[in-house]
N, CA, C and O atoms as a CHARMM CRD file, in Angstrom:
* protein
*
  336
    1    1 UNK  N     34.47400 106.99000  65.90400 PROA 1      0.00000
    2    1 UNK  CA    35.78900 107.18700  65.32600 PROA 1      0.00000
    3    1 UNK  C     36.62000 105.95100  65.62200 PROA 1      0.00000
    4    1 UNK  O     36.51800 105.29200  66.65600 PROA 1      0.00000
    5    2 UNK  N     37.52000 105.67600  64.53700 PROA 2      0.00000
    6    2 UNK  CA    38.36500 104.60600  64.89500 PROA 2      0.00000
    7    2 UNK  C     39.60600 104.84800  64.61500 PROA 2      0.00000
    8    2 UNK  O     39.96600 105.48500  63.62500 PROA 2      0.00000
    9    3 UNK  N     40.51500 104.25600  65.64300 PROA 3      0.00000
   10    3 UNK  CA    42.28000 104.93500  65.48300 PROA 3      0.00000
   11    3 UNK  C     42.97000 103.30800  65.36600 PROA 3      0.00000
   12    3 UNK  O     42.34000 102.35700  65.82700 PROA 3      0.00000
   13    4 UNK  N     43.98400 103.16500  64.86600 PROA 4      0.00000
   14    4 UNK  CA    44.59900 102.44800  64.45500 PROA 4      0.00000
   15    4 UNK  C     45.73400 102.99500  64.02000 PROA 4      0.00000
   16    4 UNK  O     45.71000 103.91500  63.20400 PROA 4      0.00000
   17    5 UNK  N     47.09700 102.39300  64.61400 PROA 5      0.00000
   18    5 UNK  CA    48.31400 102.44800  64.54100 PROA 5      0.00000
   19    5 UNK  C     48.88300 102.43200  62.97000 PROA 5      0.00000
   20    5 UNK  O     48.07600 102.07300  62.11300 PROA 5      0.00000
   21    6 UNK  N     49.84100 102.69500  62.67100 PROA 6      0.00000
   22    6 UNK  CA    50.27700 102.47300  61.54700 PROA 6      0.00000
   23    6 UNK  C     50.65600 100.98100  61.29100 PROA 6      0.00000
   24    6 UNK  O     50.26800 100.53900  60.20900 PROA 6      0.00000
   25    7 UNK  N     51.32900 100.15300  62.08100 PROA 7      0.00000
   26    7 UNK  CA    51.38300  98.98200  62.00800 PROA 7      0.00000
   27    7 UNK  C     49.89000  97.87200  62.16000 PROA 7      0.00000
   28    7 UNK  O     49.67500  96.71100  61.80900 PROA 7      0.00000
   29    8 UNK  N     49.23900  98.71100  62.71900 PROA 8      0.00000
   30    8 UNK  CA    47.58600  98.35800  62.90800 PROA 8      0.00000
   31    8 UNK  C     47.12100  98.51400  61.28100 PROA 8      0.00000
   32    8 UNK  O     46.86400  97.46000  60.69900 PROA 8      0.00000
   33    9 UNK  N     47.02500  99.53100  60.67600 PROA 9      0.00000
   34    9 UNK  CA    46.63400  99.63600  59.52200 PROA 9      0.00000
   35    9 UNK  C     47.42000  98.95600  58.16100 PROA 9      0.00000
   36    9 UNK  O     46.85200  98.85100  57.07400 PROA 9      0.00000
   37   10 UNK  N     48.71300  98.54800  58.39100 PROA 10     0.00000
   38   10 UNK  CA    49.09200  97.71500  57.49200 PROA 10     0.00000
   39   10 UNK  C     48.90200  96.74900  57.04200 PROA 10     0.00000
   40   10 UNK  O     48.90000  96.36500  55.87200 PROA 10     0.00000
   41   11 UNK  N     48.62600  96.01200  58.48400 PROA 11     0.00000
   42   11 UNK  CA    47.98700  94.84900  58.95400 PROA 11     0.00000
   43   11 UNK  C     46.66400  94.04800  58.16700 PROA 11     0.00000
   44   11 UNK  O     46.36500  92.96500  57.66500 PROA 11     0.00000
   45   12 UNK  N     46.00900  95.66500  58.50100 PROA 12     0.00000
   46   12 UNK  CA    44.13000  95.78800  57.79100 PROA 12     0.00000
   47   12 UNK  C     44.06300  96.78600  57.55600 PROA 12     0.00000
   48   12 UNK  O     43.60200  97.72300  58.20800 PROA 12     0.00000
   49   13 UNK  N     44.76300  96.72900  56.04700 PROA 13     0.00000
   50   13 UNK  CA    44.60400  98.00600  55.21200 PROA 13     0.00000
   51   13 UNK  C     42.67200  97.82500  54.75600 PROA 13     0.00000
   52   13 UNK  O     41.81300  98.69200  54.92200 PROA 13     0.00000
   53   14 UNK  N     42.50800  96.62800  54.25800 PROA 14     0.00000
   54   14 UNK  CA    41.63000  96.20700  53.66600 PROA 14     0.00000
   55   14 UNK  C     40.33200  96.68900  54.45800 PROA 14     0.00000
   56   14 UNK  O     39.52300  97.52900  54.06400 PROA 14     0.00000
   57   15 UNK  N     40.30100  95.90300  55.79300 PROA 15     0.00000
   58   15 UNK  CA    39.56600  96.83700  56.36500 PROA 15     0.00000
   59   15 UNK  C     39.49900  97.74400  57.18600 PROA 15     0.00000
   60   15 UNK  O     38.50100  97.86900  57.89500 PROA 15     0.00000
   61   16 UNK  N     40.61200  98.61900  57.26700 PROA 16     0.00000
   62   16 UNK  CA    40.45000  99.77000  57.81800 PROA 16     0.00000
   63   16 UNK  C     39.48000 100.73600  56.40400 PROA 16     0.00000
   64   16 UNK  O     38.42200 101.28700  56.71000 PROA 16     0.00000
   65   17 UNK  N     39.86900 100.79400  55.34100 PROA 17     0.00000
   66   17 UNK  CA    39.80000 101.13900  53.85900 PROA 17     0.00000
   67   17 UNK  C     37.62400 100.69800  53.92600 PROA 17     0.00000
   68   17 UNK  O     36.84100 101.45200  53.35000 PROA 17     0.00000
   69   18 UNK  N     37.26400  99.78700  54.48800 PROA 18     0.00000
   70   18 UNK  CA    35.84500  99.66700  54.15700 PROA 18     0.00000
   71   18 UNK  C     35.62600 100.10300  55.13900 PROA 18     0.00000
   72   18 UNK  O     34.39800 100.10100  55.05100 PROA 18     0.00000
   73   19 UNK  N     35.88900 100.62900  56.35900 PROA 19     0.00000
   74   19 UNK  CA    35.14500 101.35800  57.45700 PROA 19     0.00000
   75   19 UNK  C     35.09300 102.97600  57.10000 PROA 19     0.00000
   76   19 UNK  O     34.30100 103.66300  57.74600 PROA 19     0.00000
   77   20 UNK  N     35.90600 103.59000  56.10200 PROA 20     0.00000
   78   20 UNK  CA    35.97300 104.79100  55.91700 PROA 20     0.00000
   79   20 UNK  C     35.40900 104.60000  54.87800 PROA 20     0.00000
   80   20 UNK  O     35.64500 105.68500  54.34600 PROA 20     0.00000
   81   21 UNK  N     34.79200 104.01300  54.10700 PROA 21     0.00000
   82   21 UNK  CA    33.95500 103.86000  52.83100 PROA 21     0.00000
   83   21 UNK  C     32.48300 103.28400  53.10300 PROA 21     0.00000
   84   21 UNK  O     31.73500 102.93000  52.19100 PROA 21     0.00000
   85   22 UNK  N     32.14400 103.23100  54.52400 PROA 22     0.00000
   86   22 UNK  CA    30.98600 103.11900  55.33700 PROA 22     0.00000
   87   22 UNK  C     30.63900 104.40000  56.02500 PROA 22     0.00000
   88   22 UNK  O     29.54900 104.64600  56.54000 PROA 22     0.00000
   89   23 UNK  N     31.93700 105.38600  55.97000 PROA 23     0.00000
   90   23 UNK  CA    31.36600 106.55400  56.75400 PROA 23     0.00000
   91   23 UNK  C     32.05000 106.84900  57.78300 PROA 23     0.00000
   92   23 UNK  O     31.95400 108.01400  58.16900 PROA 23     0.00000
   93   24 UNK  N     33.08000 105.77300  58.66200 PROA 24     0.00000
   94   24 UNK  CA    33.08600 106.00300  60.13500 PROA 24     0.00000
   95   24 UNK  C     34.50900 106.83000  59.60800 PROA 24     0.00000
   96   24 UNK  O     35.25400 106.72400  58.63400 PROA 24     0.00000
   97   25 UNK  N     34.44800 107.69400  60.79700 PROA 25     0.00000
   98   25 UNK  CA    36.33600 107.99100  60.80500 PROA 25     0.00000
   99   25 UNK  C     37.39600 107.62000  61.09500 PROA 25     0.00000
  100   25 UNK  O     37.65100 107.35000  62.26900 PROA 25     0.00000
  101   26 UNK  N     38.06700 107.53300  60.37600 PROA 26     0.00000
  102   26 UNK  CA    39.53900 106.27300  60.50100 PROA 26     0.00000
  103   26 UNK  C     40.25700 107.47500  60.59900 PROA 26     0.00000
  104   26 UNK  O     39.89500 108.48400  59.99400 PROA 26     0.00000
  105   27 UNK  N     41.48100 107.43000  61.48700 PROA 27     0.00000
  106   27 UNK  CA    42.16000 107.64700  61.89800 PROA 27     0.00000
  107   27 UNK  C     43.65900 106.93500  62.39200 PROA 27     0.00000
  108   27 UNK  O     43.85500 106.14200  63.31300 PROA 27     0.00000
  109   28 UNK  N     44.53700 107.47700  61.50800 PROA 28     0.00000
  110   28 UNK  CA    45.33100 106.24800  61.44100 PROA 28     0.00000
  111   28 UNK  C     46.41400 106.87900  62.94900 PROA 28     0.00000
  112   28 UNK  O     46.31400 108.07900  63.20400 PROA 28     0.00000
  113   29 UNK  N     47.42700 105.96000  63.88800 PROA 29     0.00000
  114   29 UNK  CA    47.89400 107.57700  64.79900 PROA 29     0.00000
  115   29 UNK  C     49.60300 106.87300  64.62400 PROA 29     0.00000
  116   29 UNK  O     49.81900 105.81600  64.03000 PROA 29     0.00000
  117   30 UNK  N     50.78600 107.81000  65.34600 PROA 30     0.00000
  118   30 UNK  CA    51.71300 107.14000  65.25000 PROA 30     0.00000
  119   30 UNK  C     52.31900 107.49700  66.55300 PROA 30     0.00000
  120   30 UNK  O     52.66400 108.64500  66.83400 PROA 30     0.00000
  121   31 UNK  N     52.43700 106.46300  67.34700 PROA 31     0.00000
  122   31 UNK  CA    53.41700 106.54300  68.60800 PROA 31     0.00000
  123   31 UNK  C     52.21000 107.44500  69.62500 PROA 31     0.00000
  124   31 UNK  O     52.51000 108.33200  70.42400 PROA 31     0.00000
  125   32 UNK  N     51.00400 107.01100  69.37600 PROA 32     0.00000
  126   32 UNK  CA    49.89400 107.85500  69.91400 PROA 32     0.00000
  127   32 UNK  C     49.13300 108.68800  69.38100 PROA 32     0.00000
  128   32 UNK  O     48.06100 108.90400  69.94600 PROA 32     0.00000
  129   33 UNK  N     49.39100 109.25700  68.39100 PROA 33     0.00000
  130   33 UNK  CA    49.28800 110.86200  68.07200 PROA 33     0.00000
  131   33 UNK  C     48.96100 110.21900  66.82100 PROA 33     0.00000
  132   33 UNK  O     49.51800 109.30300  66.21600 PROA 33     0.00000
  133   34 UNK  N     47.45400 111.22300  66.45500 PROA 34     0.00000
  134   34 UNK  CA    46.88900 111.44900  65.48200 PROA 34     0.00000
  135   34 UNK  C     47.59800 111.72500  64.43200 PROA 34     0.00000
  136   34 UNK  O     48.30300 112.70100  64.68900 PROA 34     0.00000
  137   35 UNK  N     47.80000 111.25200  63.10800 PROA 35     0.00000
  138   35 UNK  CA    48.70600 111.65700  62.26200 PROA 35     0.00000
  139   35 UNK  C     48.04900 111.79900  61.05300 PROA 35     0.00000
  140   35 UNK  O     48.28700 112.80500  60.38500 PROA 35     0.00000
  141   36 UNK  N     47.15400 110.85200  60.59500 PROA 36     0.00000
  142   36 UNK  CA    46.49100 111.11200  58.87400 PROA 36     0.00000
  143   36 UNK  C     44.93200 110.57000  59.32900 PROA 36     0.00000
  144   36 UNK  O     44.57300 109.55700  59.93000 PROA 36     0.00000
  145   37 UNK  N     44.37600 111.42300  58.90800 PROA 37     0.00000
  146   37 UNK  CA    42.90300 110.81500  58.41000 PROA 37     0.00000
  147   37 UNK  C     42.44400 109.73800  56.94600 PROA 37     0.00000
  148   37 UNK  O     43.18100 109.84100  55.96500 PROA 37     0.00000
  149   38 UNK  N     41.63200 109.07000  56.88800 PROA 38     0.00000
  150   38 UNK  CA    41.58100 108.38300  55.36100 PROA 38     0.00000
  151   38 UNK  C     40.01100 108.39800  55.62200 PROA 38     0.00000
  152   38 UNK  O     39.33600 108.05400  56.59200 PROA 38     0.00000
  153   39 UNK  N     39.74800 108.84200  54.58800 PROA 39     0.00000
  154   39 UNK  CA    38.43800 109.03400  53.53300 PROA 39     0.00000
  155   39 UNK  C     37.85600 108.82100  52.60000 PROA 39     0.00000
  156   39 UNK  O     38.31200 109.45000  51.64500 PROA 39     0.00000
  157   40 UNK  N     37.10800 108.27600  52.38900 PROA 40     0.00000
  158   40 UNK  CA    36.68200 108.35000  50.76700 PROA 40     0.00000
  159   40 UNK  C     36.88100 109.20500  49.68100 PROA 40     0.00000
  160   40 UNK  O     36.52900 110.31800  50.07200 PROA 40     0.00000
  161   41 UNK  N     37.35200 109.28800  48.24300 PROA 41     0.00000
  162   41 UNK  CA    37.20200 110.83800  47.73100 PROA 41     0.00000
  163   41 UNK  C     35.84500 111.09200  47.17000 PROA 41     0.00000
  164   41 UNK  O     34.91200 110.34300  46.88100 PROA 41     0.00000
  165   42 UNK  N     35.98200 112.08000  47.12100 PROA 42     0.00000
  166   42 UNK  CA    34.48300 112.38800  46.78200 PROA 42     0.00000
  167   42 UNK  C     34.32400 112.08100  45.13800 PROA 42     0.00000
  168   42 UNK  O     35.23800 112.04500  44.31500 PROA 42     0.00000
  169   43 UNK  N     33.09400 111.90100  44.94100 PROA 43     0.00000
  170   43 UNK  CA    32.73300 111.46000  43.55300 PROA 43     0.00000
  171   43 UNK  C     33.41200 112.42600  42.37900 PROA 43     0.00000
  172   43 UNK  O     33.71400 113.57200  42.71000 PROA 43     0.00000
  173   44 UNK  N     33.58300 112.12100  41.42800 PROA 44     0.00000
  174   44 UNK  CA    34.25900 113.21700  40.33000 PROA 44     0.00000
  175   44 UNK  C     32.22700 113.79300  39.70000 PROA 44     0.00000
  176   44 UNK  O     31.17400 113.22100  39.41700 PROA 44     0.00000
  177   45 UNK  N     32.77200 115.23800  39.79000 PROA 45     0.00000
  178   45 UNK  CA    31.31200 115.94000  39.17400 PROA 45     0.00000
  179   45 UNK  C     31.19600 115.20000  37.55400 PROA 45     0.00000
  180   45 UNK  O     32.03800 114.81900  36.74100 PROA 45     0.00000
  181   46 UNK  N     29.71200 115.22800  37.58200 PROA 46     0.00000
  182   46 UNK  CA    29.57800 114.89500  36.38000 PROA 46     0.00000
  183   46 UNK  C     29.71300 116.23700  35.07000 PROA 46     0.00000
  184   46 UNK  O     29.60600 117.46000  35.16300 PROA 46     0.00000
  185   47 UNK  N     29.99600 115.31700  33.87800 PROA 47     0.00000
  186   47 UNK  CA    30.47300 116.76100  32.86300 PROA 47     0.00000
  187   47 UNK  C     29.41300 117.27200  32.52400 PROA 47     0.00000
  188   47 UNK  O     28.41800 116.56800  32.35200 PROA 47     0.00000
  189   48 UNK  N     29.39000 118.47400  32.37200 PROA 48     0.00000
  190   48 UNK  CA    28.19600 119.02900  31.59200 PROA 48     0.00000
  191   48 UNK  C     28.17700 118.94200  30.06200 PROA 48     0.00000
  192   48 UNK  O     29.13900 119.09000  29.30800 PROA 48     0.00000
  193   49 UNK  N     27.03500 118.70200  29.77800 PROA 49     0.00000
  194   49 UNK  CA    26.69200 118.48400  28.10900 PROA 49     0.00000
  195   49 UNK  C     26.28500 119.70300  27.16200 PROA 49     0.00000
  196   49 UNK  O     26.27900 120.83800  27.63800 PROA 49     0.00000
  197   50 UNK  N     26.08400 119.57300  26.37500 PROA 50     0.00000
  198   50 UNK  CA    25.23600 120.39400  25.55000 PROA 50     0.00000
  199   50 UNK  C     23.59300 120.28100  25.87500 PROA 50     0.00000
  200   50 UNK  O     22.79600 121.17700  26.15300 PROA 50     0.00000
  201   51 UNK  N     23.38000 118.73600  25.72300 PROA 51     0.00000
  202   51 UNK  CA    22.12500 118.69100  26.62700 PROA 51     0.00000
  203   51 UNK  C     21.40300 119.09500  27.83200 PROA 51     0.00000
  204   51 UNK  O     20.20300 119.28700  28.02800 PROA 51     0.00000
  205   52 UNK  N     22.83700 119.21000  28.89700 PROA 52     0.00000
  206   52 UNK  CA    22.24200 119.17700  30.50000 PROA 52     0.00000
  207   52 UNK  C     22.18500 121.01700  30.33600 PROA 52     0.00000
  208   52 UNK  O     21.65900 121.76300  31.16200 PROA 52     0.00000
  209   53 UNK  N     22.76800 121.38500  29.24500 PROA 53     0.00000
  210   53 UNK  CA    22.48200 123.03700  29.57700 PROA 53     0.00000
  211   53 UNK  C     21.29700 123.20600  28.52900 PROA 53     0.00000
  212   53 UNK  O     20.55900 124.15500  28.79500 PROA 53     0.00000
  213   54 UNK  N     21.03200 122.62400  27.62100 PROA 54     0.00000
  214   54 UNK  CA    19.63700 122.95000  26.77000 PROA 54     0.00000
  215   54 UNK  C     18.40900 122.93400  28.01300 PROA 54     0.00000
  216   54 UNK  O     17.57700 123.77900  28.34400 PROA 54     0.00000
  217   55 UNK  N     18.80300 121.20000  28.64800 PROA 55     0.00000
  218   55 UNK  CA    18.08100 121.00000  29.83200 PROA 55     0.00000
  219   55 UNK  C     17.12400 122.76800  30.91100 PROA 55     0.00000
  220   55 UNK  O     16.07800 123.24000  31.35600 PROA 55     0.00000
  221   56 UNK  N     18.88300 122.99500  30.67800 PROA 56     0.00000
  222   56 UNK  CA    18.39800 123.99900  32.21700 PROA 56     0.00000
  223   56 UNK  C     17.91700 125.21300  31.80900 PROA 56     0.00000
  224   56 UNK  O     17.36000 125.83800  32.71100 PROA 56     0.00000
  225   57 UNK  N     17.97200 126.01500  30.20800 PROA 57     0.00000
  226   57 UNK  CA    17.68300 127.10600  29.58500 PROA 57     0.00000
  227   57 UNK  C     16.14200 126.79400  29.16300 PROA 57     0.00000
  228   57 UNK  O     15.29800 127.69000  29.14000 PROA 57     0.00000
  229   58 UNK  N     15.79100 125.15700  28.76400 PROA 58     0.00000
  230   58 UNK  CA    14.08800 125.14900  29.07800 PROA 58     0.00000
  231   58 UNK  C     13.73400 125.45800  30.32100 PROA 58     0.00000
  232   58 UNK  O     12.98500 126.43500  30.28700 PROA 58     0.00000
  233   59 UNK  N     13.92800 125.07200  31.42700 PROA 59     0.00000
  234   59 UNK  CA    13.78400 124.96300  32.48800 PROA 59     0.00000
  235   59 UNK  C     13.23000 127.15500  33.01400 PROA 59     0.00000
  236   59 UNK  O     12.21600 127.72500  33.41800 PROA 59     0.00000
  237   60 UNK  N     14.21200 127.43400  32.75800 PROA 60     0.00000
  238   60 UNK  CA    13.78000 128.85900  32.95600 PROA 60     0.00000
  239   60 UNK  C     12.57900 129.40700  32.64300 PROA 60     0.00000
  240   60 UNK  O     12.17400 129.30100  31.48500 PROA 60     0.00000
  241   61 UNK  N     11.82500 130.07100  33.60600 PROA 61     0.00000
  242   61 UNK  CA    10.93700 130.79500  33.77300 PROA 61     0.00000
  243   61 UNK  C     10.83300 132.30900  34.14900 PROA 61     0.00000
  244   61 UNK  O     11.24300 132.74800  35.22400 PROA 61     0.00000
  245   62 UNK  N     10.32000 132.98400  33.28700 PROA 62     0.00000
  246   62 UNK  CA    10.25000 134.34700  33.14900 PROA 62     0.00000
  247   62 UNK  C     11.30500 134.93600  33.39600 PROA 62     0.00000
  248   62 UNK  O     11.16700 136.11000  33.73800 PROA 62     0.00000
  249   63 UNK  N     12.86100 134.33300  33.32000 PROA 63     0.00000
  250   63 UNK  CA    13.91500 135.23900  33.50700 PROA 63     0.00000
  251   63 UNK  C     14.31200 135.48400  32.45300 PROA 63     0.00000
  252   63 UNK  O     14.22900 134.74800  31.47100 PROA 63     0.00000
  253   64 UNK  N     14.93800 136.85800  32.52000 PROA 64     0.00000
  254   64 UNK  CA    15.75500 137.17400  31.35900 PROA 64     0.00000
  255   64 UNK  C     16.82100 137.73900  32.21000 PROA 64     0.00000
  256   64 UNK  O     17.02600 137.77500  33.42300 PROA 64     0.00000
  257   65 UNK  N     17.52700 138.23800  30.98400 PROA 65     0.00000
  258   65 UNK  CA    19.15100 138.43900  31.25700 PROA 65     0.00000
  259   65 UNK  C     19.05500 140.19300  31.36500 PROA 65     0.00000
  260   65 UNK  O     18.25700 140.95000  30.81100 PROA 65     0.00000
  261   66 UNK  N     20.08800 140.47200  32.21700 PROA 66     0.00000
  262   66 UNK  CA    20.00800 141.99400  32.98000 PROA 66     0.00000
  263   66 UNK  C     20.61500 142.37100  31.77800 PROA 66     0.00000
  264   66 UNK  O     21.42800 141.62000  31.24000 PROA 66     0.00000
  265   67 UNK  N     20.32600 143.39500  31.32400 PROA 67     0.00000
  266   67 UNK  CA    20.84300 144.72800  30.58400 PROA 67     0.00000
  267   67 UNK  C     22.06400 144.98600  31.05000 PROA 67     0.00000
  268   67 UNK  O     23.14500 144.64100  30.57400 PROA 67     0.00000
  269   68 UNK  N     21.75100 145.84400  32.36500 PROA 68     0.00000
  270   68 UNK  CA    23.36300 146.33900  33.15000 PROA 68     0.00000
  271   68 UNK  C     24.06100 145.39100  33.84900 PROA 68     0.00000
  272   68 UNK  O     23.50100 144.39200  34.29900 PROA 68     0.00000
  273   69 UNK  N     25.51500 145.66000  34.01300 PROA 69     0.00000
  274   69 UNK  CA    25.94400 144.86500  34.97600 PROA 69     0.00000
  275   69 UNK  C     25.83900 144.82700  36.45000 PROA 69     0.00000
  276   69 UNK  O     24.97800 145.62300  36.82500 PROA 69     0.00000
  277   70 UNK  N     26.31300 144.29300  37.26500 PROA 70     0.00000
  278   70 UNK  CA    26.15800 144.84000  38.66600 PROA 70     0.00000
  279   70 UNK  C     26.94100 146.00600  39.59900 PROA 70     0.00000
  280   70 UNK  O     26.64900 146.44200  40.71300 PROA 70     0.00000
  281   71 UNK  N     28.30500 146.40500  38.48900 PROA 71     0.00000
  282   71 UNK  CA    28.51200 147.47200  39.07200 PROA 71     0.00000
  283   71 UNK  C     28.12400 148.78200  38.81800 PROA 71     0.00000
  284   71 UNK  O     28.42400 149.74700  39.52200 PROA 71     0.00000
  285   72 UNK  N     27.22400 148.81400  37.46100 PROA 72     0.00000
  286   72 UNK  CA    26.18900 149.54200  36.78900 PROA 72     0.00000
  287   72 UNK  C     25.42700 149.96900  37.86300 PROA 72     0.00000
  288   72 UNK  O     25.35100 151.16300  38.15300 PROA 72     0.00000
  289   73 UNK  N     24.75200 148.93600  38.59200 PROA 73     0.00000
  290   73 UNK  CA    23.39100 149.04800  38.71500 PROA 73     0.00000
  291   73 UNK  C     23.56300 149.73800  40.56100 PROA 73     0.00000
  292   73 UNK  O     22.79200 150.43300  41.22400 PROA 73     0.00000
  293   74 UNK  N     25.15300 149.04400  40.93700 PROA 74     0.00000
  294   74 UNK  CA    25.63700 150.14000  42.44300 PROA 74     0.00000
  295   74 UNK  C     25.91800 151.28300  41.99700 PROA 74     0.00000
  296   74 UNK  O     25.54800 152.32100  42.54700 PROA 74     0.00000
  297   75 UNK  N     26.50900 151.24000  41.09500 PROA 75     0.00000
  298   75 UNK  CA    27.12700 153.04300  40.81700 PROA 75     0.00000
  299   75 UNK  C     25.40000 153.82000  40.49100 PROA 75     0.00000
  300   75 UNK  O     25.01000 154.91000  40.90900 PROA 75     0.00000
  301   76 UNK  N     24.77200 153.00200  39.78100 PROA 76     0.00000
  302   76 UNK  CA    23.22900 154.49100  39.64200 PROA 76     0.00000
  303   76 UNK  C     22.50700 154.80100  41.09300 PROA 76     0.00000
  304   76 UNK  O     22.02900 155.90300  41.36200 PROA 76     0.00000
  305   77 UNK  N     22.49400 153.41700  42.19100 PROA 77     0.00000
  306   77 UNK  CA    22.22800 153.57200  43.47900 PROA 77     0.00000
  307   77 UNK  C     22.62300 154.55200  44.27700 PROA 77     0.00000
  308   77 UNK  O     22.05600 155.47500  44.86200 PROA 77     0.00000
  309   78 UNK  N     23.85800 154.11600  44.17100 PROA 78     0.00000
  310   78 UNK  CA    24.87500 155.21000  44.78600 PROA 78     0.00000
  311   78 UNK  C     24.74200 156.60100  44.55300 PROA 78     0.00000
  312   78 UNK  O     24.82400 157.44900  45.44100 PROA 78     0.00000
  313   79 UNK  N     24.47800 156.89600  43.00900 PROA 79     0.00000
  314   79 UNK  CA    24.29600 158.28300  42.82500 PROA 79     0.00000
  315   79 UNK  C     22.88400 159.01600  43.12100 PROA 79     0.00000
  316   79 UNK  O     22.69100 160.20800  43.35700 PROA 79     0.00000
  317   80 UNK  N     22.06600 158.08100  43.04900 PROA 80     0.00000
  318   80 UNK  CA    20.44400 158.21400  43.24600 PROA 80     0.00000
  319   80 UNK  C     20.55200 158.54300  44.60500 PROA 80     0.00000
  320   80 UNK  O     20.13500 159.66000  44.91000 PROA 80     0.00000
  321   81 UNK  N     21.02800 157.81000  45.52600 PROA 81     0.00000
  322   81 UNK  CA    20.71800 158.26400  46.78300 PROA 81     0.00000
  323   81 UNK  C     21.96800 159.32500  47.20400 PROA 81     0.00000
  324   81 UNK  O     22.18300 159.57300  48.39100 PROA 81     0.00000
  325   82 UNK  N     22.65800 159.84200  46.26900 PROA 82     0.00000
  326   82 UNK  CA    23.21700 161.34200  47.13100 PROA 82     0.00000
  327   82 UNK  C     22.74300 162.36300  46.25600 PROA 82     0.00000
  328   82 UNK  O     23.42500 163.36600  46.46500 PROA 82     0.00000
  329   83 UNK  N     21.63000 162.63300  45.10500 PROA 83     0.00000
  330   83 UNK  CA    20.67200 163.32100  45.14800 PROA 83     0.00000
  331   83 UNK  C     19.72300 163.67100  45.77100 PROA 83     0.00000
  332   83 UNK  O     19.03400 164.64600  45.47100 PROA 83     0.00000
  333   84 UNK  N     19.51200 162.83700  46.85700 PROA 84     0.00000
  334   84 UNK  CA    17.92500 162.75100  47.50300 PROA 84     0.00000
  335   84 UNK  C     18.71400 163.42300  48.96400 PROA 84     0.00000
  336   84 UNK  O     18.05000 163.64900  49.97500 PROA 84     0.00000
């Protein structure tokens, strides 16, 4: 982990900014005290296509799609077992 002052990080924004884009934890503090973390953001998800879902509906094997829903299928449970 690495801490650096606010006047520390103004200083070396630049590289405080590539040590948290290497991974380490930056920690910026003020008057001692931990105050902001800086991070990388995380990647933006990629969009889904028309393709990447044709993709994944080949992809399926022997599934099919349930008839009932799932509160269907608790409520017949439910009743099945206070017959028995």
């Amino acid at each position: 982990m690495a801490a650096f002052s606010i006047a520390e990080t103004r200083n070396n924004l630049s590289e405080v900014i590539d040590r948290a884009l290497a991974g380490e934890e930056v920690i910026v503090t003020r008057h001692g005290q931990p105050v902001v973390e800086i991070k990388p953001l995380q990647k933006p998800l990629k969009r889904i296509t028309r393709d990447s879902i044709e993709w994944l509906k080949s992809g399926r094997v022997g599934r099919i799609m349930p008839t009932l829903d799932a509160a269907t299928v608790v409520s017949q449970l439910r009743d099945e077992n206070e017959r028995h």
